[in-house]
N, C-alpha and C positions, 0 to 999 in steps of 0.2 A: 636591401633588407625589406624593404616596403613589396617589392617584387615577391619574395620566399614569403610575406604575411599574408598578400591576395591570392597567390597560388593555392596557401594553406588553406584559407578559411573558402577558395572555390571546391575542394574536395569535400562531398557527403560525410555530414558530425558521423554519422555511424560506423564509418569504412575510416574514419581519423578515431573514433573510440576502440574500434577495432584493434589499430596498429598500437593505442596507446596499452591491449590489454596486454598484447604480444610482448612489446618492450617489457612490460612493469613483471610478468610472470619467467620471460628471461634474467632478468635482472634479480630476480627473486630468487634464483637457483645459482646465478652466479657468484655474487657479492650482497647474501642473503647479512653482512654485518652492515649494510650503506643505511642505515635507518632514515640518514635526512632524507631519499627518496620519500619515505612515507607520511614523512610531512607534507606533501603535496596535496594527498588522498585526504588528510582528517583538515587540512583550509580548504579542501572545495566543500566536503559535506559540512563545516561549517559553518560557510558563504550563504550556503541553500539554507540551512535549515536558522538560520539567522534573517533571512530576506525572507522566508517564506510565513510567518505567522504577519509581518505587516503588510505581506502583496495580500492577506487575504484579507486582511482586516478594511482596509480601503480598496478592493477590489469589490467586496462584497455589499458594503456600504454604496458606493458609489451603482452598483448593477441595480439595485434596490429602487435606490433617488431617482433613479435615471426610469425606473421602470415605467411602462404605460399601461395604461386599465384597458383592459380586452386582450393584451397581450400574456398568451397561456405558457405557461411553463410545464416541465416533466418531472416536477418534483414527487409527486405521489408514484407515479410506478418508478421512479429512480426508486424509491427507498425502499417497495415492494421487491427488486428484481435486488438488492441489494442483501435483504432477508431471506429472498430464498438462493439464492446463491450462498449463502454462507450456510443454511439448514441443505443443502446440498452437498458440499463440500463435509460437513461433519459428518453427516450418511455415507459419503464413500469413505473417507476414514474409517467407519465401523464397521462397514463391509469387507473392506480391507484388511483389517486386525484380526477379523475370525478369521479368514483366507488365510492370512499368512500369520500366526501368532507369533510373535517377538519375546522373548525372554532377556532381564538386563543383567548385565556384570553390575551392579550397582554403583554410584559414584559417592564419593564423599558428599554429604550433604550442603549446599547452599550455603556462604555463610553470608552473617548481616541481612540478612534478606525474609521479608515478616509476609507469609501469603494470607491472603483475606480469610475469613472468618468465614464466610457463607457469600450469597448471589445475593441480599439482602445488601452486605458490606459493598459490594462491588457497584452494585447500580446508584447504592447512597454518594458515591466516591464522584460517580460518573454526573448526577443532578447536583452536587456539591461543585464541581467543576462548571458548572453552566453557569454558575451564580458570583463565579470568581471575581475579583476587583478587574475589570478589562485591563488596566493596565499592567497589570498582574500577569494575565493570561499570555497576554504579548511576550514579555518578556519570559516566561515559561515554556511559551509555545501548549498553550494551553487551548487545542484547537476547539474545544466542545465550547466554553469559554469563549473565545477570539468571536465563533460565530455567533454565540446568542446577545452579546453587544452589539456585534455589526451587523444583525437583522435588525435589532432594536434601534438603532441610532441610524438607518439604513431606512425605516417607514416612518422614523420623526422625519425627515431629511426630507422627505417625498414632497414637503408641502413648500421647502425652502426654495431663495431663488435661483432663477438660472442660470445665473451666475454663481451660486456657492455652489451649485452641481456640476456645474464645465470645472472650476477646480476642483474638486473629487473623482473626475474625470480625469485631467491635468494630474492629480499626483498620483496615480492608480498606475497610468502610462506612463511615466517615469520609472516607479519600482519596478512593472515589467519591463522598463529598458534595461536594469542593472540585473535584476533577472538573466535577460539572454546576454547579459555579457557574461554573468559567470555560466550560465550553458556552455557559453562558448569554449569556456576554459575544461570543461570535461574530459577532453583527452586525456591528458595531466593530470586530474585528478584520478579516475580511471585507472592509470598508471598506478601512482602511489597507493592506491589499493589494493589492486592483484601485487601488488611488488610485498607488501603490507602482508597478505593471508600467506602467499605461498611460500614469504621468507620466514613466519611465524608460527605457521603449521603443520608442516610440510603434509605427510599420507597418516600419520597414526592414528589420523580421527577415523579415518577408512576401516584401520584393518579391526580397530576395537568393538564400533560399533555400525558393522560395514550392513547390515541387515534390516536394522533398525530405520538408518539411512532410505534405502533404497522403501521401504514402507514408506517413509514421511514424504520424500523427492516422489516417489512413482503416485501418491495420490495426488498431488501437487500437479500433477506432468494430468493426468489423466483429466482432473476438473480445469485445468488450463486448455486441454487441446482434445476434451471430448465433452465434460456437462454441462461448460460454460456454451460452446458453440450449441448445442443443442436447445439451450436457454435461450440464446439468442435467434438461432432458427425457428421457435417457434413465435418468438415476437415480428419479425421481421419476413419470414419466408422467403427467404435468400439466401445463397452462400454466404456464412457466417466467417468462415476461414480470412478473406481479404483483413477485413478488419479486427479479428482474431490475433492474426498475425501481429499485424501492423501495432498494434497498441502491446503486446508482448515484444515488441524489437524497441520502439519509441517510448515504452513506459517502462515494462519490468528489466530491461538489460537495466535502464542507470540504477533503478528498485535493488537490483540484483545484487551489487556492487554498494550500494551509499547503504545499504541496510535502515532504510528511515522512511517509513509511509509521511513526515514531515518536510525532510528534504525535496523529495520525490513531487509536491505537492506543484510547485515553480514547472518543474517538467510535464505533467500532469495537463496543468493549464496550455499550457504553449500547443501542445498536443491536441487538445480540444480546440483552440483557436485554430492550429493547420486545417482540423477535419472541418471549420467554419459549422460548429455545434454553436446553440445557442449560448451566447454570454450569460445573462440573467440566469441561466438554469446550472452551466458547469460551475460558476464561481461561487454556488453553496452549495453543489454537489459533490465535486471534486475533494474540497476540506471535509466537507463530513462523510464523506466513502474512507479520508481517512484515518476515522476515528469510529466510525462502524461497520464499514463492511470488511470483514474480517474472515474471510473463508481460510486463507493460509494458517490464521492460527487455531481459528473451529478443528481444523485436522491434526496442527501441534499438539494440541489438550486431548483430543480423543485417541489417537492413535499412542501416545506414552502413559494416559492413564488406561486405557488396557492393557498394555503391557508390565505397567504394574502390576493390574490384576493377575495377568500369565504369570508372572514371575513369583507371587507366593500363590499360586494354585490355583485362585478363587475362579471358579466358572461364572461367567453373566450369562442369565437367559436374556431373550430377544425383549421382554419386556424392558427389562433394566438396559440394555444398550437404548433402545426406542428413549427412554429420559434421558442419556448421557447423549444424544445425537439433541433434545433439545438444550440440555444446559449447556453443550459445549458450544452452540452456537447463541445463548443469549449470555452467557461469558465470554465468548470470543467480541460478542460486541463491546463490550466493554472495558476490553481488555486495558484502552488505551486510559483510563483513569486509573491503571496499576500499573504502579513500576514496576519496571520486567516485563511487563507484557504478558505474552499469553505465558510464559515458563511459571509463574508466580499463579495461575490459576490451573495447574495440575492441581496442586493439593486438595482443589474445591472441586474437581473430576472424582478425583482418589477417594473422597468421604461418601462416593456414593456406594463402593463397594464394601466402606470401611474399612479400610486401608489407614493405617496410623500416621501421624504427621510425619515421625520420624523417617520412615518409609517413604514417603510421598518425598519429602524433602531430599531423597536420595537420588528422585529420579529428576528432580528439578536439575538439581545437579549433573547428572547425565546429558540434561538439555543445553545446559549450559558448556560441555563440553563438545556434543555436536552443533551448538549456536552458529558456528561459522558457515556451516553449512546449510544447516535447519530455517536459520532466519537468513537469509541469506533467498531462498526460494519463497519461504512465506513471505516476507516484503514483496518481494515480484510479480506472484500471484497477486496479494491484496490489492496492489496498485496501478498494476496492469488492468485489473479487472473494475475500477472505477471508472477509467476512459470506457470502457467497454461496455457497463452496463448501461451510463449518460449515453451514449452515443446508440445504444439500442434503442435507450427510448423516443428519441427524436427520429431515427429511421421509425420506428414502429407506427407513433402518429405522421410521419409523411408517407407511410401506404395505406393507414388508415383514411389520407386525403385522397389517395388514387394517384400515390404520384410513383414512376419506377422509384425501387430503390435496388442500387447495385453498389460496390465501389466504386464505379466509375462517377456513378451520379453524387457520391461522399467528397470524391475531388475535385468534381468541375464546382460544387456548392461549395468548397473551400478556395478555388479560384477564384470565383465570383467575389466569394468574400472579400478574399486577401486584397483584389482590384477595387472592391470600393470604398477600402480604409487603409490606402497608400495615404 
């Protein structure tokens, strides 16, 4: 037994998440009635998204306490490259919806479900969240929240001794012990997820709103693997693709599957740690990329509130798209202070055309019935693209030093790393 467990965990987590999607989407077509499979899927995103508001809360704290004066961080162009990647991604969305206009069979309206009032409401939601009780926030996973305590209690701490910062240290590396344990359990989880969608939904999300789909997925695909690398090529001046890649296999597959920029946050981190990126910089980068950089759902809102529009007539000039490319991406940031996410701020897309609630509410509900698949790519995008943009910015000031930067030099700097904190 001990034998079958080293063999196991010697095989690549990716080429074992692999075989675990195989099994779970077989199994999903065979004995689509076995439901306890799918309890495997909802205790791993559990796990995560339970371990991940306290790995940030004393991760973040502790990187702070720990920090040294003269030591620079990438916080300002992270959040710059964060902002225009997501005014990016809402721009191909509207470019994309004149190209291909979308018309809906409309859905039942949403039910139980209250969308905001205006951008006003949403951003109140969003600075109301900052101010939360922290212990509140933890337990909510209230990461806007999580993080503005554990900055604050993170620069009191700076002055404390060093010994209460080796413990803050000490329990930071603990949570990420149990962290990569439950990583490690991903296959399985993995499994009970694809076993989960494909025994629950099988093609009719396809054929209903099979058009629609390929809008939302093909702008997603395209700011994933054409305006993101371009964003990043022009920081870096390098093939963008290695590390393109790489953080779309190691971030947005598990993104893809757990459907949770909170879950995903544990994977996130570890990923940053393989590429040996700065600690101090990805452990408030990482939690707030995912709570504002939001390009997957910048394209969810702009791409269905035009299609609204298509579907009772209304023509938008280039002006009015130009405002809904910026609301949709200073809504998309915010998204995560409203429940439902970005589906709950169509409605506040939709009143720009004046388009009525009732109406609006029809297509929410649409969304809700492509969600499987809609959010499903937007998490992946979002979260993928957080490793990606941290990790731009640190390649970008290491050729501002004059130093190469290639992949190769990303791995041997995470070599180096991983060797001097065995």
């Amino acid at each position: 037994m001990k034998n079958l467990f080293e063999k196991w965990n010697s095989i690549s987590l990716v080429k074992r998440i692999i075989c675990g999607m195989i099994i779970g989407a077989v199994l999903g077509m065979a004995v689509p009635n076995a439901k306890a499979i799918a309890i495997l899927g909802s205790l791993f995103v559990g796990a995560l998204k339970a371990v991940a508001p306290v790995l940030v809360f004393f991760l973040v704290i502790a990187a702070i306490a720990q920090h040294k004066e003269g030591h620079k961080t990438n916080m300002k162009q992270i959040i710059v490259l964060y902002m225009i990647g997501t005014l990016v991604a809402s721009l191909v969305a509207v470019i994309a919806s004149f190209a291909f206009p979308v018309t809906l069979v409309l859905a039942e309206g949403a039910k139980d479900v209250t969308a905001p009032g205006g951008i006003s409401e949403v951003l109140k939601t969003l600075l109301m969240n900052a101010v939360d009780n922290p212990i509140n926030a933890i337990i909510n996973a209230n990461f806007i929240g999580i993080l503005t305590w554990s900055l604050i209690f993170g620069f009191a701490l700076r002055k404390a001794s060093d010994r209460t910062k080796e413990i803050l240290v000490d329990v930071s590396d603990a949570i990420s012990g149990a962290v990569r344990a439950v990583i490690s359990l991903a296959p399985f989880g993995i499994m009970g997820l694809v076993f989960d969608t494909v025994s629950t939904n099988g093609i009719s999300v396809f054929t209903n709103y099979g058009k629609l789909l390929l809008v939302l997925v093909g702008c997603m695909l395209f700011v994933a693997l054409v305006a993101n690398p371009i964003i990043v090529w022009l920081n870096i001046r390098t093939n963008p693709y290695p590390i393109v890649l790489r953080t779309l296999k190691d971030s947005g597959l598990y993104a893809f599957f757990t459907r949770s920029s909170a879950a995903n946050i544990p994977v996130n981190m570890k990923l940053c740690k393989e590429l040996g990126l700065d600690e101090d910089t990805y452990s408030v980068s990482i939690p707030l990329g995912a709570t504002i950089n939001m390009g997957g759902a910048a394209i969810t809102i702009a791409v269905l509130a035009l299609a609204a529009a298509h579907t009772v007539g209304i023509k938008v000039d280039i002006a009015t798209a130009v405002i809904l490319c910026v609301l949709s991406t200073v809504s998309a940031c915010g998204a995560s202070g409203v429940a439902g996410g970005s589906l709950l701020l169509i409605p506040l897309a939709c009143s720009l055309f004046g388009i009525n609630i009732d109406i609006a509410m029809q297509v929410v509900g649409v969304g809700f019935i492509i969600g499987v698949i809609q959010d499903s790519c937007e998490t992946g995008l979002n979260s993928s693209t957080d490793v990606l943009f941290t990790a731009t910015a640190e390649l970008c000031n290491r050729r501002k030093e004059g130093r190469k930067v290639d992949y190769k030099t990303v791995k041997a700097d995470a070599k180096a790393y991983n060797e001097a904190n065995l």
